[in-house]
N, C-alpha and C positions, 0 to 999 in steps of 0.2 A: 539544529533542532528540526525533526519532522514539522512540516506543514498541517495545520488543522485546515485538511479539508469538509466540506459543506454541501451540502443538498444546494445551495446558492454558489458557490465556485467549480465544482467537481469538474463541469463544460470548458471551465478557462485554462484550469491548475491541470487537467485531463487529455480531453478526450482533445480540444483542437489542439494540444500542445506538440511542437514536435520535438522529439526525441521521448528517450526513457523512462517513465515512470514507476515506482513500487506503490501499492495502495495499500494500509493494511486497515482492516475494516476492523473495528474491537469496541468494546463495552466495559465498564469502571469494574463491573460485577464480575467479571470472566478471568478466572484463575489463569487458564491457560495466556491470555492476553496481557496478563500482566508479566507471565514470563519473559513473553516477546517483544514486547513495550522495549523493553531497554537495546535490547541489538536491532531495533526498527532505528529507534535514537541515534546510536552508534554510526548505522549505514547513512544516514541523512548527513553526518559531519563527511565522512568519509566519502559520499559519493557526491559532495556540494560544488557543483558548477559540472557536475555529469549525468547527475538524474535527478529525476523530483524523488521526495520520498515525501511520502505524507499517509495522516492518518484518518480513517473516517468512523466516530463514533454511531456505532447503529441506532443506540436508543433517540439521539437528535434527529440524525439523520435517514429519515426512512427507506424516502423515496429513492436516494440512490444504491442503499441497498438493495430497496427490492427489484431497481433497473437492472442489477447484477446477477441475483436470484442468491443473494448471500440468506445462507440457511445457518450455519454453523461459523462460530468464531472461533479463535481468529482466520481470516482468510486475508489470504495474501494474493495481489492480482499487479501483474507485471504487464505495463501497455506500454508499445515502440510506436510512434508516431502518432498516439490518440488511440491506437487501436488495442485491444485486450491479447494478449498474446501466449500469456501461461498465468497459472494459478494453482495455490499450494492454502492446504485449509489444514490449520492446526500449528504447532507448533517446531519449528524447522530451526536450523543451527544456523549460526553468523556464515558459516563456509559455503552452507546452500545456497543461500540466500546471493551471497556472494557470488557466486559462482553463474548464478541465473542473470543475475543484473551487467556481467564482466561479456556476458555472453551475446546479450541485448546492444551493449555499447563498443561491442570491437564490430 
């Protein structure tokens, strides 16, 4: 299961962490988020003990959306060692996604 990440964890589960992370930023209300809700799911079993995967609700969590300048959901933000590295906003296929994270971790 993705991570519920938090305007209070994002720094631990994030940015000092090292290695891999997928972030995907989304809201209950957001059509498109709820498409991608479930292959977010999916990658977090499949990449478990290779990357974080986690989720960050915008409506709760403000402040680390607007550290990001997240405007539009869903957005999706790939970080290698803490650091933000690529980002994909809207809705993208299990193989993309895949493919970005395969890329990160070889």
């Amino acid at each position: 299961m993705a991570l519920e990440i938090t305007d209070g964890n994002f720094s631990e589960t994030v940015t000092t962490n090292k290695g891999v992370a997928l972030v995907d930023f989304w809201a209950e209300w957001c059509g498109p988020c709820r498409l991608i809700g479930p292959v977010v799911e999916e990658l977090a079993k499949e990449y478990e003990g290779k990357a974080t995967i986690g989720k960050v609700n915008v409506d709760d969590n403000r402040e680390t959306a607007a550290q990001f300048g997240i405007m539009s959901i869903p957005t999706l933000l790939f970080f290698k060692d803490g650091q933000m590295v690529d980002k994909h906003v809207g809705v993208a296929s299990k193989s993309e996604l895949k493919k970005k994270l395969d890329a990160l971790i070889a």
